[in-house]
C-alpha positions as protocol buffer text, in pm:
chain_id: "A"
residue {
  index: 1
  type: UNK
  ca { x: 0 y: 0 z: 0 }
}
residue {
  index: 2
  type: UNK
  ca { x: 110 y: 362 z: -100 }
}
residue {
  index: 3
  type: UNK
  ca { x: 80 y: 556 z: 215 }
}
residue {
  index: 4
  type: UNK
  ca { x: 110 y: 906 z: 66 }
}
residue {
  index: 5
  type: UNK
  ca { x: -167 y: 1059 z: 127 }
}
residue {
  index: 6
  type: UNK
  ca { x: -390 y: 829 z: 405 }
}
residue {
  index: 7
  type: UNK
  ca { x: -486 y: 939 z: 693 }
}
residue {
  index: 8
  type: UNK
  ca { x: -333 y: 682 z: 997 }
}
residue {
  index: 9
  type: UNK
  ca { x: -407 y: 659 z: 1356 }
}
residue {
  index: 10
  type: UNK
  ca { x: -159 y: 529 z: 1566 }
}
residue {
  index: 11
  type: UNK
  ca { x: -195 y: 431 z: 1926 }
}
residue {
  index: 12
  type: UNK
  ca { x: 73 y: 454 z: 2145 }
}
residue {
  index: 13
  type: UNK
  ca { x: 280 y: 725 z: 1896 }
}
residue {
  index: 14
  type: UNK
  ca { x: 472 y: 886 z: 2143 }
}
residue {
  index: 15
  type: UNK
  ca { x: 755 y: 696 z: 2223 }
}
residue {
  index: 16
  type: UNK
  ca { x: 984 y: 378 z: 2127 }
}
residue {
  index: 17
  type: UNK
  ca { x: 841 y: 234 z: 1865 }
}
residue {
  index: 18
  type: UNK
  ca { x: 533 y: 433 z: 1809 }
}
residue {
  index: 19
  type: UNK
  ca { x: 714 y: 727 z: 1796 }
}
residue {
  index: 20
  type: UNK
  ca { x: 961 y: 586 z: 1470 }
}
residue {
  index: 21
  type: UNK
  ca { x: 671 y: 438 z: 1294 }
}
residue {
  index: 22
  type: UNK
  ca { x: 517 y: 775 z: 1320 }
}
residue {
  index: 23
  type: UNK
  ca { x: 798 y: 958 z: 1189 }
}
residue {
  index: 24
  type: UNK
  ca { x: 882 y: 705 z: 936 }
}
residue {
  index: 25
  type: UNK
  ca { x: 500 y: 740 z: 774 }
}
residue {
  index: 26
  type: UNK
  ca { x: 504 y: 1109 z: 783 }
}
residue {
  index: 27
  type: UNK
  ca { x: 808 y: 1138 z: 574 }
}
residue {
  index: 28
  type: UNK
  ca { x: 638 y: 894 z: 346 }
}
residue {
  index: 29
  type: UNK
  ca { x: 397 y: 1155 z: 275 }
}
residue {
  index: 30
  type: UNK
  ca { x: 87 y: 981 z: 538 }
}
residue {
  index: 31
  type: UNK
  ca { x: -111 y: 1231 z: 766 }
}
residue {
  index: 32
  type: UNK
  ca { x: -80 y: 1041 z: 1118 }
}
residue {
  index: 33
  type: UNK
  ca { x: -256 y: 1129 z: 1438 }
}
residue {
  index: 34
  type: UNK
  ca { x: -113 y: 942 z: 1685 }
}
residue {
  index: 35
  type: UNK
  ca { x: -226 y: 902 z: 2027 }
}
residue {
  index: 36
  type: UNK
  ca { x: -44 y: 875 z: 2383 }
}
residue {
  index: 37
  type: UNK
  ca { x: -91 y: 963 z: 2781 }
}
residue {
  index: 38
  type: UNK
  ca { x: 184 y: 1186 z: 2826 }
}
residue {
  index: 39
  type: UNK
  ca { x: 146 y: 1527 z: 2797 }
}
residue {
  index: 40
  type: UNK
  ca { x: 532 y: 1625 z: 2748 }
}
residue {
  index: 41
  type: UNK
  ca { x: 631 y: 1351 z: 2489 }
}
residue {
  index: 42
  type: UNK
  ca { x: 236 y: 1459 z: 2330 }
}
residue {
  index: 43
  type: UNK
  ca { x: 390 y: 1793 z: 2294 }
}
residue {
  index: 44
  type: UNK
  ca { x: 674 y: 1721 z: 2166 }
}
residue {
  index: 45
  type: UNK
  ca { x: 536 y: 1489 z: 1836 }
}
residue {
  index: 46
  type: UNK
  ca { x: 302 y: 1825 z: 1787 }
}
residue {
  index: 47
  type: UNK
  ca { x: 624 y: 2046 z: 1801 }
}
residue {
  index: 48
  type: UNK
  ca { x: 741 y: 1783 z: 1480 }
}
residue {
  index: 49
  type: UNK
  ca { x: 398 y: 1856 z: 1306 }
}
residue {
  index: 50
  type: UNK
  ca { x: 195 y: 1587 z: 1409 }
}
residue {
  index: 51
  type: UNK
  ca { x: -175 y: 1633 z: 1513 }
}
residue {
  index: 52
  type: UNK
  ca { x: -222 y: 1427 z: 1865 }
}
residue {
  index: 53
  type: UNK
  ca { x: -494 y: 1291 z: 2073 }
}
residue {
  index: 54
  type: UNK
  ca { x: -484 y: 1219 z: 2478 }
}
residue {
  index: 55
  type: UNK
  ca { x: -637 y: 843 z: 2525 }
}
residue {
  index: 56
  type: UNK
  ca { x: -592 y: 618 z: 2829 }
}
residue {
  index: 57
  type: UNK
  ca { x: -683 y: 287 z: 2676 }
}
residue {
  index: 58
  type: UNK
  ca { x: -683 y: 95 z: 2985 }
}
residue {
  index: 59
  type: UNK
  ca { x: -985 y: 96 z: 3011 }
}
residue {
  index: 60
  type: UNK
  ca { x: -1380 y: 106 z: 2798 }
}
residue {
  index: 61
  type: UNK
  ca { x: -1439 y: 498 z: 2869 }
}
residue {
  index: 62
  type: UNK
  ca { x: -1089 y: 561 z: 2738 }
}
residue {
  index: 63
  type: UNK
  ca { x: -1129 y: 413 z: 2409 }
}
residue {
  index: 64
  type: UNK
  ca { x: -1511 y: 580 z: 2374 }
}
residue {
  index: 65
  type: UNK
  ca { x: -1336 y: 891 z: 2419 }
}
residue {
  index: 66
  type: UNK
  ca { x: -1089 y: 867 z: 2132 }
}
residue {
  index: 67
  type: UNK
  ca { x: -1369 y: 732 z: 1889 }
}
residue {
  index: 68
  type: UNK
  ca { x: -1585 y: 1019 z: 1996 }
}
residue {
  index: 69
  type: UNK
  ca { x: -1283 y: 1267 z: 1933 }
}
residue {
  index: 70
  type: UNK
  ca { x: -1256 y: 1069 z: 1614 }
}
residue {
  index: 71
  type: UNK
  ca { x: -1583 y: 1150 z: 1487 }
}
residue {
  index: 72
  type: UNK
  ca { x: -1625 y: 1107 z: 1126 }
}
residue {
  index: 73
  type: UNK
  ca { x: -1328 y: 1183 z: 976 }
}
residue {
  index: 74
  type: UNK
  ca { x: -1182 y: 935 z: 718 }
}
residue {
  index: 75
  type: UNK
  ca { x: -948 y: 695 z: 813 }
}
residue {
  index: 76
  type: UNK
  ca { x: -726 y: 533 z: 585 }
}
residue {
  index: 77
  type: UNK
  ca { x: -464 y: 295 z: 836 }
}
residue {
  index: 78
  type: UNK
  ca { x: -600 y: 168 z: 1233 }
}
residue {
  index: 79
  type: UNK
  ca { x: -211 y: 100 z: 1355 }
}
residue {
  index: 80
  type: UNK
  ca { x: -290 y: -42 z: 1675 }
}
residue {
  index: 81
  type: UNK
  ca { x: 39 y: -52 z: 1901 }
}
residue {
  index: 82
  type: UNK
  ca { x: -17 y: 60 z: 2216 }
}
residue {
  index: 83
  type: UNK
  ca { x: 70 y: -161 z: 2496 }
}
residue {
  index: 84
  type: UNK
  ca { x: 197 y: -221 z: 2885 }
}
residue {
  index: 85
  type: UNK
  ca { x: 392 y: -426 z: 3009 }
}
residue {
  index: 86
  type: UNK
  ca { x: 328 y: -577 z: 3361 }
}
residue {
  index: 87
  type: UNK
  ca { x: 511 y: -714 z: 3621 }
}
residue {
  index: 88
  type: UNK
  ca { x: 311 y: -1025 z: 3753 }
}
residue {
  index: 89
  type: UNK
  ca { x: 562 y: -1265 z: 3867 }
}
residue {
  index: 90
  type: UNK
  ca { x: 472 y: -1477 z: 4208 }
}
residue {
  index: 91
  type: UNK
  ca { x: 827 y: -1545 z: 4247 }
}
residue {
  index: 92
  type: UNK
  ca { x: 865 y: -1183 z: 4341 }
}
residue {
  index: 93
  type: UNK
  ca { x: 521 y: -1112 z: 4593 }
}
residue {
  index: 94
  type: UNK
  ca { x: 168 y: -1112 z: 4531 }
}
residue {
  index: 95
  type: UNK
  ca { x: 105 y: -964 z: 4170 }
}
residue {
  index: 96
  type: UNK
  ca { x: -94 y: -606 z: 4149 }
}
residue {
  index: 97
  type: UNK
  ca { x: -432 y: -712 z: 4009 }
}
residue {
  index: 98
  type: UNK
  ca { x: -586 y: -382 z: 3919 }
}
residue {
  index: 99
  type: UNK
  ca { x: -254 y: -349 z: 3673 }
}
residue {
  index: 100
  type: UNK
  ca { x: -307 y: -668 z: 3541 }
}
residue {
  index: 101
  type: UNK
  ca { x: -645 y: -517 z: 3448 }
}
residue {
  index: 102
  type: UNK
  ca { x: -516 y: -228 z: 3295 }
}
residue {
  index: 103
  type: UNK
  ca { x: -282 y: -455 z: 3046 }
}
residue {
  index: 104
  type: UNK
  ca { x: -487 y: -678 z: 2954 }
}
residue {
  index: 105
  type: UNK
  ca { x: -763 y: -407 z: 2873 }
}
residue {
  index: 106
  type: UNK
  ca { x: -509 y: -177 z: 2701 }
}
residue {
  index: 107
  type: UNK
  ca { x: -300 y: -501 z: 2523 }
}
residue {
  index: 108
  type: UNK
  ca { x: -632 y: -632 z: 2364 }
}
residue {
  index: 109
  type: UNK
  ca { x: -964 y: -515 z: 2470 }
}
residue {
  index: 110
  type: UNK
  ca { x: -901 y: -161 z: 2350 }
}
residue {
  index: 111
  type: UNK
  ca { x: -723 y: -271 z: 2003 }
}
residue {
  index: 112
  type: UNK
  ca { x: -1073 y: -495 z: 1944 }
}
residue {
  index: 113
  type: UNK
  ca { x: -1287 y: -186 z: 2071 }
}
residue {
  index: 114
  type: UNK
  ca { x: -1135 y: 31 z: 1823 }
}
residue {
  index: 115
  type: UNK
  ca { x: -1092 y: -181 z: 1512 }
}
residue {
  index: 116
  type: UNK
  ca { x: -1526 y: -285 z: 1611 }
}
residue {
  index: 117
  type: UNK
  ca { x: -1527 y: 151 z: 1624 }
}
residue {
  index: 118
  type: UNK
  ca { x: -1346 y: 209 z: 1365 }
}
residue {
  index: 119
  type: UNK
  ca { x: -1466 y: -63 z: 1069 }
}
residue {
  index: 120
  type: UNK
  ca { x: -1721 y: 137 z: 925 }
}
residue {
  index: 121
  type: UNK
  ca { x: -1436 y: 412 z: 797 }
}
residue {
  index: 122
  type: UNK
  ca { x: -1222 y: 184 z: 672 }
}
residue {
  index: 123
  type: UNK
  ca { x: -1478 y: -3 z: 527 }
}
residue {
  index: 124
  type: UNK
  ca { x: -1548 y: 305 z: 322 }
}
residue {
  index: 125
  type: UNK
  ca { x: -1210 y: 364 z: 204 }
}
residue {
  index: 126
  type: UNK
  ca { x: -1065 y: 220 z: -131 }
}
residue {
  index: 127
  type: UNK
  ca { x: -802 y: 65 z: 65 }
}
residue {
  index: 128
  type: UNK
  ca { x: -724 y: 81 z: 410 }
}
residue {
  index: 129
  type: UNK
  ca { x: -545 y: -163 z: 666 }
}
residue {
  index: 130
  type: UNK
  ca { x: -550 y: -228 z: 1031 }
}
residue {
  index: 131
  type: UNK
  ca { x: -192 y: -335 z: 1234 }
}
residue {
  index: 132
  type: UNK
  ca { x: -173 y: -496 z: 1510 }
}
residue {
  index: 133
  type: UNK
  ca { x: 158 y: -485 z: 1698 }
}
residue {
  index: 134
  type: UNK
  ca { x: 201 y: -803 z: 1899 }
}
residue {
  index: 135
  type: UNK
  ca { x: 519 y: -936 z: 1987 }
}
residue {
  index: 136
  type: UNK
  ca { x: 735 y: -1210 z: 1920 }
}
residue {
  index: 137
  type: UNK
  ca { x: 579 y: -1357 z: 2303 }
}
residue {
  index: 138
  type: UNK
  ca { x: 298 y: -1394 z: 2123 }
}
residue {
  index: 139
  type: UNK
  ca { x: 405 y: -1741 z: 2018 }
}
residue {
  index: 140
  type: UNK
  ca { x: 604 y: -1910 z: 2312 }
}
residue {
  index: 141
  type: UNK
  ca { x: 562 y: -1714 z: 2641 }
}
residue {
  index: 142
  type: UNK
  ca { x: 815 y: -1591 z: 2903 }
}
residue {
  index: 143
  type: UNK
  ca { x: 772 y: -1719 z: 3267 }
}
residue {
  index: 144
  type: UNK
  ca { x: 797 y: -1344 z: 3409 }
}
residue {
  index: 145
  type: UNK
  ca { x: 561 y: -1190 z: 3174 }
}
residue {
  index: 146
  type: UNK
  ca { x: 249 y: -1424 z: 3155 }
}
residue {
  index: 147
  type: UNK
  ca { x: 55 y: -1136 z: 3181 }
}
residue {
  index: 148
  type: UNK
  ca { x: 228 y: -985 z: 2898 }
}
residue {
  index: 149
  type: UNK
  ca { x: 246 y: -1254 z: 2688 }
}
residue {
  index: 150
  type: UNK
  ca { x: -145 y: -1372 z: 2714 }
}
residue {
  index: 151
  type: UNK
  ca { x: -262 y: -1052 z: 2584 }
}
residue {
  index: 152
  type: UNK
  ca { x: -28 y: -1057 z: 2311 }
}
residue {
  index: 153
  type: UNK
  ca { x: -116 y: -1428 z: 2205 }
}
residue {
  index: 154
  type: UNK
  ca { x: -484 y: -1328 z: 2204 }
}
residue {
  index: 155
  type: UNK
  ca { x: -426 y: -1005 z: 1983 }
}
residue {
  index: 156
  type: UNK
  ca { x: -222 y: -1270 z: 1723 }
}
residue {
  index: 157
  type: UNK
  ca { x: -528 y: -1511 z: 1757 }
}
residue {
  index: 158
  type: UNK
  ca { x: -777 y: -1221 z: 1692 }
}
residue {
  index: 159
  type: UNK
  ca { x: -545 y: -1103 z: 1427 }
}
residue {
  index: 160
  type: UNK
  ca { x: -584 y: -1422 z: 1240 }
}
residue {
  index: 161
  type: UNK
  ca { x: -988 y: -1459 z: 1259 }
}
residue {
  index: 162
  type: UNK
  ca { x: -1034 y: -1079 z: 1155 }
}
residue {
  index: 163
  type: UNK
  ca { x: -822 y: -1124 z: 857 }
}
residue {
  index: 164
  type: UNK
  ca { x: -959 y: -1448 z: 738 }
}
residue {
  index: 165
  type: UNK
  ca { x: -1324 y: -1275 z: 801 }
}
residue {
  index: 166
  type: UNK
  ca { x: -1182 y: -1011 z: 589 }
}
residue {
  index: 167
  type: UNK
  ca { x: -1040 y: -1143 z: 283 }
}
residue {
  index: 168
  type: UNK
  ca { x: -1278 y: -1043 z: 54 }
}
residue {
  index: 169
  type: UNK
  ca { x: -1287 y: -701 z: 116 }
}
residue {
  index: 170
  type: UNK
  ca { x: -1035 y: -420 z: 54 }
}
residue {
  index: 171
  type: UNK
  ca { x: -888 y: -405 z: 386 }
}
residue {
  index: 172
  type: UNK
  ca { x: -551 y: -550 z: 450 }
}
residue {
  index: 173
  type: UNK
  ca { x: -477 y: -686 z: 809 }
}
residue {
  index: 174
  type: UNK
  ca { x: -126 y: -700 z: 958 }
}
residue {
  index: 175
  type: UNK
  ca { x: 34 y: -828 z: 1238 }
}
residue {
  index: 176
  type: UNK
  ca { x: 404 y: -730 z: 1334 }
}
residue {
  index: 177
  type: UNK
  ca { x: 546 y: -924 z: 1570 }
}
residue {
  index: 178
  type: UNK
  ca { x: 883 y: -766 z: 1710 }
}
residue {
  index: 179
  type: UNK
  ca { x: 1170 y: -900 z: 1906 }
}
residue {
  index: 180
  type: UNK
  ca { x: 1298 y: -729 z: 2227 }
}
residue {
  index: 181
  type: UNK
  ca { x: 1350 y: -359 z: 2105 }
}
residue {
  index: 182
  type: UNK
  ca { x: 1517 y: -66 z: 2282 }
}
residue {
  index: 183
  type: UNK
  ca { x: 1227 y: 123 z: 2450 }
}
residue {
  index: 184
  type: UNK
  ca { x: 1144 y: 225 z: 2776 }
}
residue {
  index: 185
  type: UNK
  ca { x: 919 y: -40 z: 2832 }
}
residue {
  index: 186
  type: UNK
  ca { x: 1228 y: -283 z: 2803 }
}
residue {
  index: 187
  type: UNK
  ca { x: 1439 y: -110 z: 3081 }
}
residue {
  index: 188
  type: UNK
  ca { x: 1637 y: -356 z: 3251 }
}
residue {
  index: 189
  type: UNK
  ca { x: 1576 y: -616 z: 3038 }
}
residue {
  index: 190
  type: UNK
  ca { x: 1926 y: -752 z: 3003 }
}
residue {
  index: 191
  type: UNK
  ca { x: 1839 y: -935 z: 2665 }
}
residue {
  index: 192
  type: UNK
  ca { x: 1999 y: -821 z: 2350 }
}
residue {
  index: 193
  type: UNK
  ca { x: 1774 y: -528 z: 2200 }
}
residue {
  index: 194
  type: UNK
  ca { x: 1691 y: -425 z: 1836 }
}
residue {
  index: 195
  type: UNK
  ca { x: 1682 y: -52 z: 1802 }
}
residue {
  index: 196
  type: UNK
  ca { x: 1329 y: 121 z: 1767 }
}
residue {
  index: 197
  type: UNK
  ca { x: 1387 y: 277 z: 1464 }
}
residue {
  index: 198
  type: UNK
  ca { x: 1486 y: -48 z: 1288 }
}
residue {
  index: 199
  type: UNK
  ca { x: 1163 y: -225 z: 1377 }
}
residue {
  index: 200
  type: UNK
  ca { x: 939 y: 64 z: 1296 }
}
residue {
  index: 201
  type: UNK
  ca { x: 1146 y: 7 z: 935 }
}
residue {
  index: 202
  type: UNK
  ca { x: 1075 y: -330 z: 922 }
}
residue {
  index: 203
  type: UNK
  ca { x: 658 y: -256 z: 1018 }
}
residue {
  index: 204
  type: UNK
  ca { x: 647 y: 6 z: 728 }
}
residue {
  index: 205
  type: UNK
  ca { x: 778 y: -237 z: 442 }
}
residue {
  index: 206
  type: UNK
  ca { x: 533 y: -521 z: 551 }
}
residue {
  index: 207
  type: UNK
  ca { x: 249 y: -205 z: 534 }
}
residue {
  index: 208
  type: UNK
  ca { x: 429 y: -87 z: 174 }
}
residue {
  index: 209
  type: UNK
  ca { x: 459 y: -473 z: 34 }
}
residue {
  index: 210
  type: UNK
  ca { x: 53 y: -562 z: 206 }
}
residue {
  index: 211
  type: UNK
  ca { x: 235 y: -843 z: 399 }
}
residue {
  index: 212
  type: UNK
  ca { x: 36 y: -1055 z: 603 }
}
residue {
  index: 213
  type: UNK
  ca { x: 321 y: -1088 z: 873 }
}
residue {
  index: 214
  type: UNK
  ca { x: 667 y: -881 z: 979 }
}
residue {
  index: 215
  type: UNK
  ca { x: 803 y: -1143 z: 1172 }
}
residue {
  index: 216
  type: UNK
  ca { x: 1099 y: -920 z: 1289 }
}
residue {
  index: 217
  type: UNK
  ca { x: 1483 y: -977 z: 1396 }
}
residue {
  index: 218
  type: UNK
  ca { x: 1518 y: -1225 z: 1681 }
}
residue {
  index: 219
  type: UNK
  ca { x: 1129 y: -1331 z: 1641 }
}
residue {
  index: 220
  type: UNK
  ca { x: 1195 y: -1456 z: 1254 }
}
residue {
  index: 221
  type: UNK
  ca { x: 1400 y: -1781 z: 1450 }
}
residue {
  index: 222
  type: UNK
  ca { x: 1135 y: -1768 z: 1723 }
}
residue {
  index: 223
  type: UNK
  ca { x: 934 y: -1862 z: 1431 }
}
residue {
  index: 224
  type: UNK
  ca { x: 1155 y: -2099 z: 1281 }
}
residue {
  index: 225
  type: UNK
  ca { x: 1193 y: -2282 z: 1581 }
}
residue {
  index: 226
  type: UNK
  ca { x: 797 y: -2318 z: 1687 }
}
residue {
  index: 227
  type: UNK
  ca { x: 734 y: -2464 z: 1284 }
}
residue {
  index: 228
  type: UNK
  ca { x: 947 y: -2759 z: 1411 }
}
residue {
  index: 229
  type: UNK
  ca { x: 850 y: -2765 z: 1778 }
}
residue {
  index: 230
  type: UNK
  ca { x: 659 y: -2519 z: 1980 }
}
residue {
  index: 231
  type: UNK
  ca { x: 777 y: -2745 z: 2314 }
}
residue {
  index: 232
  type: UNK
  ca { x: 1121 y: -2635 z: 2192 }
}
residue {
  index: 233
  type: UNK
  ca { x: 1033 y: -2282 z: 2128 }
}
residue {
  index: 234
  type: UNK
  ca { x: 845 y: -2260 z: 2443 }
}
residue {
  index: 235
  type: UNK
  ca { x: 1185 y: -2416 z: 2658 }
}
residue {
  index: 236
  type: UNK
  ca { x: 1377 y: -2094 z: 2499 }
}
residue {
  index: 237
  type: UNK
  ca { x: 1201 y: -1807 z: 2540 }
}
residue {
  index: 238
  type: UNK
  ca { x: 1042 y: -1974 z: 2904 }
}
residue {
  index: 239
  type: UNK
  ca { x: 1382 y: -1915 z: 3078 }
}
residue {
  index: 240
  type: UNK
  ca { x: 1294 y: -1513 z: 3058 }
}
């Protein structure tokens, strides 16, 4: 798909990899309104020319506020890649439930809110596409992320329903699944990390080439390894 000229929301557009996929569009000629909590890093993509929106998606009345500030304008690209991370790990104390709550809504309720919100308008477009950022935990979880790593499997799993229910229509639906990247939300991971900028790159040539799947960096063996034996893929990534 040609991006010049669509309009693109993107969730989550203020930082790590948000922040290079929106960067990387606009200088592909795409309008993109991205959307974030922070009112400093907000500033700072409108300071760079992009238009932005305030949205909490952790939660129902967060995403019925960003459709409602949505309206009716057209909408050419749903890039949904917001997401928190969690610490829920028993080997550490008793897990904070109400955060658990608030990943899990923001990982995959509000990404399934939104694309049920926002259908009509791309529906109504000539071509449009919805992205769904998972992760390469989607497909063999890590023990101190289960939290993490649910939400992400059931975004892939919804992922592959939608676009099977949408095959006959003009709207292309991706998933990118990335590797450990360099963002805040990776902080002390002591992993090896692939820069931000890098996977936004790799996101925008599956959206350019209407790939079905970026299975990117690390994630692309992660892959390899679960075709011959998901036991084996799960024993790897398990360990972190």
């Amino acid at each position: 798909m040609d991006v010049s000229g669509k309009t693109i929301l993107l969730t989550g557009g203020t930082a790590g990899i948000g922040r290079e996929l929106a960067q990387q569009l606009q200088v592909l000629g795409a309008t993109v309104v991205l959307t974030g909590r922070n009112a400093e890093r907000l500033t700072a993509m409108q300071t760079l020319g992009f238009e932005t929106l305030d949205a909490d998606l952790s939660n129902a009345a967060g995403v019925d506020a960003l459709l409602a500030a949505w309206g009716d304008r057209p909408l050419d690209i749903l890039i949904n890649n917001a997401g928190q991370l969690v610490d829920h790990d028993f080997r550490k104390g008793s897990p904070n439930a109400d955060a658990a709550d608030d990943a899990i809504y923001a990982n995959l309720n509000a990404p399934i809110r939104l694309t049920t919100g926002l259908m009509a308008h791309l529906k109504a477009r000539p071509q449009a596409a919805i992205v769904n950022v998972t992760s390469g935990l989607a497909i063999a979880p890590a023990a101190r992320q289960p939290v993490y790593c649910a939400t992400k499997s059931g975004l892939r799993f919804y992922t592959l329903g939608l676009r099977e229910q949408l095959k006959d229509t003009d709207i292309r639906v991706i998933e990118a699944l990335p590797p450990v990247v360099d963002t805040q939300m990776n902080d002390g991971n002591p992993m090896k990390k692939m820069p931000a900028e890098e996977c936004a790159r790799q996101i925008v040539v599956a959206i350019l080439r209407d790939k079905d799947e970026a299975n990117i960096g690390m994630t692309k063996a992660l892959r390899f390894a679960e075709s011959i034996s998901p036991a084996l893929a799960r024993s790897v990534t398990l360990r972190f």
